[in-house]
C-alpha positions in Angstrom: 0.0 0.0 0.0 1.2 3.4 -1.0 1.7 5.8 1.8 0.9 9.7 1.6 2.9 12.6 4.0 0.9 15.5 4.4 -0.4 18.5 6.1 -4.1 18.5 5.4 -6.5 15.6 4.0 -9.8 16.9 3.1 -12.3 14.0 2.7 -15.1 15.0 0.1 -14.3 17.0 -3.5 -18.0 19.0 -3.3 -18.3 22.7 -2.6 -16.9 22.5 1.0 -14.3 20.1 0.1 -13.3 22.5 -2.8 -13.0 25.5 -0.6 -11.2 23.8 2.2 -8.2 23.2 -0.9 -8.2 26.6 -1.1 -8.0 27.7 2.3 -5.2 25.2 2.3 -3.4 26.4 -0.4 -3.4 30.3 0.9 -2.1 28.9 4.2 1.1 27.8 1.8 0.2 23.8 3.8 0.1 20.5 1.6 -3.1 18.7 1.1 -4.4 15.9 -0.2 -8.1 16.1 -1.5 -10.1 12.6 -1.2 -13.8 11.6 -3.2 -15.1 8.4 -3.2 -18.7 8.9 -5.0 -18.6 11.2 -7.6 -17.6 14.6 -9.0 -19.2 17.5 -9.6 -21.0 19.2 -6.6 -24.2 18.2 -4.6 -25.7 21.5 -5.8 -24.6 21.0 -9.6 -25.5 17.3 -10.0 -28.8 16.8 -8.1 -29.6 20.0 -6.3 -29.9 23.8 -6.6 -29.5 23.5 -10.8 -31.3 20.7 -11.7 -34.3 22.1 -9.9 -33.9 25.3 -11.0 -34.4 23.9 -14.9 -37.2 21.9 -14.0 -38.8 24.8 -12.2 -38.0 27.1 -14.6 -40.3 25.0 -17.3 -42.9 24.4 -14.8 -42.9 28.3 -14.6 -43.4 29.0 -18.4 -45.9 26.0 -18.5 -48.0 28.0 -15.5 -47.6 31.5 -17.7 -49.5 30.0 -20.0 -52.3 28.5 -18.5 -52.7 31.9 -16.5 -52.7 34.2 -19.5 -56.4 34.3 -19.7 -56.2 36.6 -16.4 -54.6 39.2 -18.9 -57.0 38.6 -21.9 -55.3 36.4 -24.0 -57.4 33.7 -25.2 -55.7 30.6 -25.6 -57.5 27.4 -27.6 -57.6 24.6 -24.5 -54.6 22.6 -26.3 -52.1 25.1 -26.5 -49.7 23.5 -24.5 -48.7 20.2 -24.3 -46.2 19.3 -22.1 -43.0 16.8 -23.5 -42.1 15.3 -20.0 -39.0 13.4 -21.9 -37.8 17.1 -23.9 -38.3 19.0 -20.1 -35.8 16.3 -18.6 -33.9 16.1 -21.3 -32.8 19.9 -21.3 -32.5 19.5 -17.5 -29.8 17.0 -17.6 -28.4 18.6 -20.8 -28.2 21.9 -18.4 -27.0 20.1 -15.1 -24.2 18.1 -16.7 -22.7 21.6 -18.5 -22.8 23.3 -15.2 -21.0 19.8 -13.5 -18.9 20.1 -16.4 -17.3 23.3 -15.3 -16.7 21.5 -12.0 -15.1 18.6 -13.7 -12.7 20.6 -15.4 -11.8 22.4 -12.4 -11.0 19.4 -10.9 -8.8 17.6 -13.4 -6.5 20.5 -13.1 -5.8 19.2 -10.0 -2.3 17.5 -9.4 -4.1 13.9 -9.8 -1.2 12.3 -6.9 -2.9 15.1 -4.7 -6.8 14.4 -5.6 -7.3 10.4 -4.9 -10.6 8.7 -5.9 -11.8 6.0 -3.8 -13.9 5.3 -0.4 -11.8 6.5 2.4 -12.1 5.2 5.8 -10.1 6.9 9.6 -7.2 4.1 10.8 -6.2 6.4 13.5 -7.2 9.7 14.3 -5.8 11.9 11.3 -4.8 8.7 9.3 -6.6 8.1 6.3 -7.1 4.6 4.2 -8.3 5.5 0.5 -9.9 2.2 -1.4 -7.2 0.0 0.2 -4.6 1.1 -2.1 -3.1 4.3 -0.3 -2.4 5.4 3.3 -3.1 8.8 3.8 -1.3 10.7 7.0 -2.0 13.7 7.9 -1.7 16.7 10.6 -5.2 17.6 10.2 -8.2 16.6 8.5 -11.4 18.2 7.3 -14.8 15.8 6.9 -16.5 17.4 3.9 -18.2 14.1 2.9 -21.9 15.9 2.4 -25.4 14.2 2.4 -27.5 11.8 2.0 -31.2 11.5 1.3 -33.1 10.5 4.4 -36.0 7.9 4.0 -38.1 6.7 6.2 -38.7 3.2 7.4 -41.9 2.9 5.7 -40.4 4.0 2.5 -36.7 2.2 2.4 -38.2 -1.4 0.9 -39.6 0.4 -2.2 -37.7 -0.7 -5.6 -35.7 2.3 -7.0 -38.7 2.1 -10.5 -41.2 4.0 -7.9 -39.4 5.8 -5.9 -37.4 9.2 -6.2 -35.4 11.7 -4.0 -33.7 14.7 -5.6 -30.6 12.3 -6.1 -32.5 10.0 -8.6 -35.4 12.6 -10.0 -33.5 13.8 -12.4 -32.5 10.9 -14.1 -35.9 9.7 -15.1 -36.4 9.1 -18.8 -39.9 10.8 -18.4 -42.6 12.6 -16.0 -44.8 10.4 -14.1 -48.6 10.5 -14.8 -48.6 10.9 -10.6 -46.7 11.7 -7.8 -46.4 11.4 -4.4 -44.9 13.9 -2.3 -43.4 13.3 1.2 -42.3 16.6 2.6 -42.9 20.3 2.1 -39.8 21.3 3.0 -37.4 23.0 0.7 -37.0 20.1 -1.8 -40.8 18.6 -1.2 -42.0 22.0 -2.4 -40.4 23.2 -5.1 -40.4 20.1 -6.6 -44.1 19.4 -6.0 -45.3 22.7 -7.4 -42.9 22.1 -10.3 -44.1 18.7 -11.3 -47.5 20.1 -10.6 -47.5 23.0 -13.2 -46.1 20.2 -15.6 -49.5 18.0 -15.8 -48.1 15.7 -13.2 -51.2 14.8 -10.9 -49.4 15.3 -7.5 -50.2 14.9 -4.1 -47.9 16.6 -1.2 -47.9 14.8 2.1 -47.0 17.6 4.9 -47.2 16.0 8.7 -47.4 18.9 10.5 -48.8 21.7 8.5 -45.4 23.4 7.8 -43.6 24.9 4.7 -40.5 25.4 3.7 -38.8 26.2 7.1 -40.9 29.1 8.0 -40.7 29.6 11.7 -43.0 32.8 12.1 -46.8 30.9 12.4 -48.6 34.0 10.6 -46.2 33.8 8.3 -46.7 30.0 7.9 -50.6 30.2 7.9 -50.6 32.4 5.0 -48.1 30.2 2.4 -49.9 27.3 3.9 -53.5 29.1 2.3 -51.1 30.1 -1.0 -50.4 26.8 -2.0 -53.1 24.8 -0.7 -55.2 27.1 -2.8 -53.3 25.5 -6.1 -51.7 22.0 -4.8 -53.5 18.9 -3.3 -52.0 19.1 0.5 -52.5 16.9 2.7 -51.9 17.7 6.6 -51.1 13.4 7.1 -48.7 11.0 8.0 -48.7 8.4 5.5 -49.7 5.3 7.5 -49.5 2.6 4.6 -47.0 1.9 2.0 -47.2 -1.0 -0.3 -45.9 -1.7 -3.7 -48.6 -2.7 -6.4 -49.4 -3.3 -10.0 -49.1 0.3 -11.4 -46.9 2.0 -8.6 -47.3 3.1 -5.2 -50.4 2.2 -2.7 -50.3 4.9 0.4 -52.7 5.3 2.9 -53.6 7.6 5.5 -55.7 9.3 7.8 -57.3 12.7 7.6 -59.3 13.2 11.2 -61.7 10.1 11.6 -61.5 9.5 7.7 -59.0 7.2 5.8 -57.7 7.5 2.6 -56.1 5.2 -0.2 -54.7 5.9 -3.4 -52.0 4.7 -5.5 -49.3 7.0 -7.2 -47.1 6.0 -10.1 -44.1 6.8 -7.9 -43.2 7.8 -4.8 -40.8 11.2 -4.2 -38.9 11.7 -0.6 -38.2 15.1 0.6 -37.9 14.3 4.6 -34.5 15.9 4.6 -31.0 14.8 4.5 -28.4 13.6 6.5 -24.7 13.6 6.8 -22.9 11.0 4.8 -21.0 9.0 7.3 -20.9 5.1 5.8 -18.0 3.5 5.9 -15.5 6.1 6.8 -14.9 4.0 10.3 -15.3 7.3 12.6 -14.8 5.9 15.8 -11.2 5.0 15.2 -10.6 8.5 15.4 -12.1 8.6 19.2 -14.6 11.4 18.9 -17.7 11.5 20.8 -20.7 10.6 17.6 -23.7 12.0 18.1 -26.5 9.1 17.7 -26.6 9.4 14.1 -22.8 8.6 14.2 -21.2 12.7 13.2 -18.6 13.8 15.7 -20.1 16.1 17.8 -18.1 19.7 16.8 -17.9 23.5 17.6 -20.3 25.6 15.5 -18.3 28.5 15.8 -14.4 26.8 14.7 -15.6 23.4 12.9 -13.3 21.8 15.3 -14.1 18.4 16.4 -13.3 18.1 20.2 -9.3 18.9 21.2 -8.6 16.5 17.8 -7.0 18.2 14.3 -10.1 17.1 13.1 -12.9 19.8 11.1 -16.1 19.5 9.9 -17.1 21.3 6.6 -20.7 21.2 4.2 -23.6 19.7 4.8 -22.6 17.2 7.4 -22.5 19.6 9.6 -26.4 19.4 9.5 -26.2 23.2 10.1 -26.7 25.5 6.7 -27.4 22.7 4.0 -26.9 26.3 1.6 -24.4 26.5 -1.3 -22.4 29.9 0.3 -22.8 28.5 4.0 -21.2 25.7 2.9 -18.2 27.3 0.8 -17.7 29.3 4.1 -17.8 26.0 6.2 -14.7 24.7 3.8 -12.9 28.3 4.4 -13.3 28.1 7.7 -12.3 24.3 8.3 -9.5 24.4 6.2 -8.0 27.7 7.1 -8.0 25.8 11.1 -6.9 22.7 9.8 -4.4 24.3 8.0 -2.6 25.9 10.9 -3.9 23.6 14.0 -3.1 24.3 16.7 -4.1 27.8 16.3 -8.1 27.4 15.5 -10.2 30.5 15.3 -13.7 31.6 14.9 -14.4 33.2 11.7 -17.4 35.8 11.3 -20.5 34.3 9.6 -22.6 36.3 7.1 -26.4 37.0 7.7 -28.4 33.9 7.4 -30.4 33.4 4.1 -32.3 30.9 3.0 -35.0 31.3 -0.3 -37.0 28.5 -1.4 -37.9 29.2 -4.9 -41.8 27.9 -5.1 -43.9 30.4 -6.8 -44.3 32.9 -4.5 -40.8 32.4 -2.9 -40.2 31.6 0.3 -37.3 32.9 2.2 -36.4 33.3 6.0 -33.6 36.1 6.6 -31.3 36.8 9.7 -32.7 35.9 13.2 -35.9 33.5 12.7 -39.5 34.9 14.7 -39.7 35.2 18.3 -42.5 37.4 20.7 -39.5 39.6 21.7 -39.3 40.9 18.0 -40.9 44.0 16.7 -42.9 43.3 13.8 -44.4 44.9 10.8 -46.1 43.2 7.7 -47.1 43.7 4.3 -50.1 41.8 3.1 -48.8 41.2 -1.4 -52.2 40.4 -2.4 -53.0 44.3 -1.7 -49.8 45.1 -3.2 -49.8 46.9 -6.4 -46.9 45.7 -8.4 -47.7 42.4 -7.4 -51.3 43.0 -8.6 -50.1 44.3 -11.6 -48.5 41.2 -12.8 -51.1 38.4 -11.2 -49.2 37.2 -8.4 -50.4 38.8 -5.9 -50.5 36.6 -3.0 -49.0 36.6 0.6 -47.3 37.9 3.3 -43.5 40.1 4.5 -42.7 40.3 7.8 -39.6 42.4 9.1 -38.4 41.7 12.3 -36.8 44.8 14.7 -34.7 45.0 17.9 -37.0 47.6 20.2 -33.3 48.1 22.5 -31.9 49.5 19.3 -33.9 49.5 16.6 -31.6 47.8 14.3 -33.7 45.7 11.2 -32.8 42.0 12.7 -34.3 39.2 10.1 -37.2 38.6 8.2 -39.8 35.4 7.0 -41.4 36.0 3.8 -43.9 34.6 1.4 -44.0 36.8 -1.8 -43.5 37.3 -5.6 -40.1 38.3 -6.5 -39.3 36.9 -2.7 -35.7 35.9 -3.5 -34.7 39.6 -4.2 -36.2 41.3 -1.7 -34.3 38.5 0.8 -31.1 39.8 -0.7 -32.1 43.6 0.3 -32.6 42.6 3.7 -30.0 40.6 4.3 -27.5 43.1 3.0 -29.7 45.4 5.4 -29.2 43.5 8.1 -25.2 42.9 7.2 -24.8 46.5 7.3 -26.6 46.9 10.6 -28.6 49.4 9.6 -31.9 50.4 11.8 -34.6 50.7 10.4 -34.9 54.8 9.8 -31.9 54.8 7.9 -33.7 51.5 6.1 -36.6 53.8 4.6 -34.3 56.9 3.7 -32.9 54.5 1.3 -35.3 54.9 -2.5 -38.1 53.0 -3.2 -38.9 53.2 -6.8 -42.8 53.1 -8.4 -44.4 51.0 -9.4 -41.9 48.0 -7.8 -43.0 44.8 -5.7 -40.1 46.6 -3.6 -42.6 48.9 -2.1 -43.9 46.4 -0.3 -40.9 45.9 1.5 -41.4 49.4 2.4 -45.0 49.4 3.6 -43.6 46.4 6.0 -40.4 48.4 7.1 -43.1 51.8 8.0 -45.1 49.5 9.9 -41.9 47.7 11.7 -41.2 51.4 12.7 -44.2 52.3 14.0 -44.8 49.2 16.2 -40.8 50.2 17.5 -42.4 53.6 18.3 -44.9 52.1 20.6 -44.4 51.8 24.1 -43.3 48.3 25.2 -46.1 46.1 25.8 
């Protein structure tokens, strides 16, 4: 077996992995760089792009049927959906945007960037598919996720059912679809395959979308897409292959329900990737789902060289989160035993159904001064037809500085980027509205929200 000196091994080649390189490389350390899956980025292969494409059909698919709101009288055939030419662009889209990634990669000193499943030995040595012995001064886990199923759903054959690793790949859309989740993934999806033709059905156990913490704001995207999408407030109960797909059954109150579903997709979350890689050889306390239990604020992993970095950290599954994870992780690994704390940048997360989603800076509490904005009054909005739900900005009453932010809106994923860049810059929320507003924008209901925040942080406490 070939043995490897060096200062740094970084376990995972994905967004985090790639950054921690980096972080090596300005620290002027060697590093080794391990994958054992595959190439090309969670978030290029099966996440934030392929979605994106499919959504972005489902969008122009839902333009049309709505363009009688604006007088245009379409004949009731006008659009037929080609489930095989959607996917087809998709992948044809996703594996340009991996290819980028590839060739990144393949620049790489290949005696530095091993391919194989890698599994701990000691502490910060590394065995890489049994033909090389990696050891190291420091190492940083950047191994990323895995799609979580749930007991009920692990026995079904891989023909009925998806998760966002295996959606993509289908040859064609399904006639119907089963939806277990309205998180991030269960939602945007669902919509997506929704505004496609694709008779779905979204399975949501406890009433909640996307991640949104602030109830009002929750109650009013809850009424948005129930209003278009077959929700379900259940816990699927049954699950049995048949003859033609998928057999679920739950209960709604006193009443039970069947129906079959040509397949079956996932969206319960995900969690770290930790098979195989032999972690308590290392001797780090696990957690029960077996990830070393680590400092949030340095990556470190106990008093060991040892850094977490991505989304096994279970923190911020988000692209940018996670390329600051490998900065951070590989900048400490890099020079161990000096380990700091880096600054974070505002939390921002956008969800990108139709109205986005997004939750900005500090999530709701009671202690927060709030103001709202109710889109389907707003004019913009109205303008173009999507007018439908709810802003709310959150404010510290001690010193009025704009804190975070839940949304439901049209045009929701910019107006999270003005408030998180708000929030960034720590500006209160006077200097907030001195800042233009332009007519007629979907903006201005940012402002209507901020001049209510501002009058609520004008009132006397309680």
């Amino acid at each position: 077996m070939k043995t490897i000196e060096t200062d740094v091994v970084i376990l995972g080649a994905g967004t985090a992995g790639l950054n921690a390189r980096r972080a090596v490389v300005d620290a002027g350390r060697r590093w080794v760089m391990v994958e054992g899956l595959v190439y090309g980025t969670m978030c290029a292969r099966v996440g934030c792009m392929p979605s994106k494409l499919l959504i972005a059909a489902a969008e122009r698919a839902h333009d049309v049927h709505g363009a009688e709101l604006f007088g245009l009288r379409l004949p009731p055939d006008a659009l037929r959906v080609d489930g095989r030419a959607v996917l087809e662009r998709v992948r044809r889209e996703r594996d340009r945007f991996v290819g980028f990634v590839l060739e990144a990669n393949e620049r790489l000193p290949k005696e530095q960037n091993l391919f194989g499943r890698a599994r701990f030995s000691g502490p910060t040595t590394v065995i890489v598919g049994e033909h090389t012995r990696v050891e190291a001064r420091a190492v940083v886990l950047a191994t990323g996720s895995t799609p979580y199923l749930p007991p009920a759903f692990a026995s079904l054959p891989p023909e009925v059912l998806d998760t966002n690793d295996t959606i993509f790949e289908r040859p064609d859309l399904p006639r119907s679809l089963a939806v277990i989740g309205t998180g991030v993934i269960g939602l945007e999806l669902g919509q997506a395959m929704h505004r496609l033709g694709v008779k779905t059905t979204l399975f949501s156990r406890r009433g909640h979308f996307a991640g949104l913490s602030d109830p009002d704001v929750n109650t009013v995207a809850r009424a948005v897409f129930e209003a278009e999408l077959d929700v379900r407030e259940a816990e699927v109960e049954t699950v049995e292959r048949v003859d033609g797909g998928v057999h679920l059954g739950w209960h709604e109150g006193r009443h039970e329900h069947h129906a079959v579903f040509e397949r079956v997709l996932v969206a319960t979350g995900r969690r770290a990737f930790v098979e195989g890689l032999d972690l308590h050889m290392t001797g780090l306390a696990l957690d029960d789902d077996g990830v070393p239990r680590f400092d949030p604020a340095t990556l470190q992993c106990g008093a060991l060289p040892i850094f977490l970095a991505g989304d096994i950290t279970g923190q911020h599954p988000i692209l940018h989160e996670a390329a600051d994870d490998g900065r951070i992780a590989g900048k400490n690994a890099a020079l161990f035993p000096e380990v700091s704390a880096a600054p974070r940048r505002v939390p921002l997360a956008i969800t990108f159904c139709d109205p986005n989603v997004a939750v900005v800076g500090e999530r709701y509490s009671p202690e927060h001064a709030v103001g709202a904005v109710d889109m389907s009054r707003q004019g913009r909005s109205r303008i173009m037809g999507k007018n439908a739900g709810v802003i709310h900005v959150y404010g510290r009453r001690a010193d009025r500085r704009l804190v975070g932010a839940e949304l439901c809106a049209p045009r929701g994923e910019h107006l999270a980027h003005l408030l998180a860049w708000a929030i960034g810059a720590r500006l209160i929320v006077d200097e907030v509205l001195r800042l233009p507003f332009y007519h007629p924008v979907v903006e201005e209901g940012l402002r209507t929200a901020l001049s209510q925040l501002q009058r609520a942080l004008d009132a006397p406490a309680g």
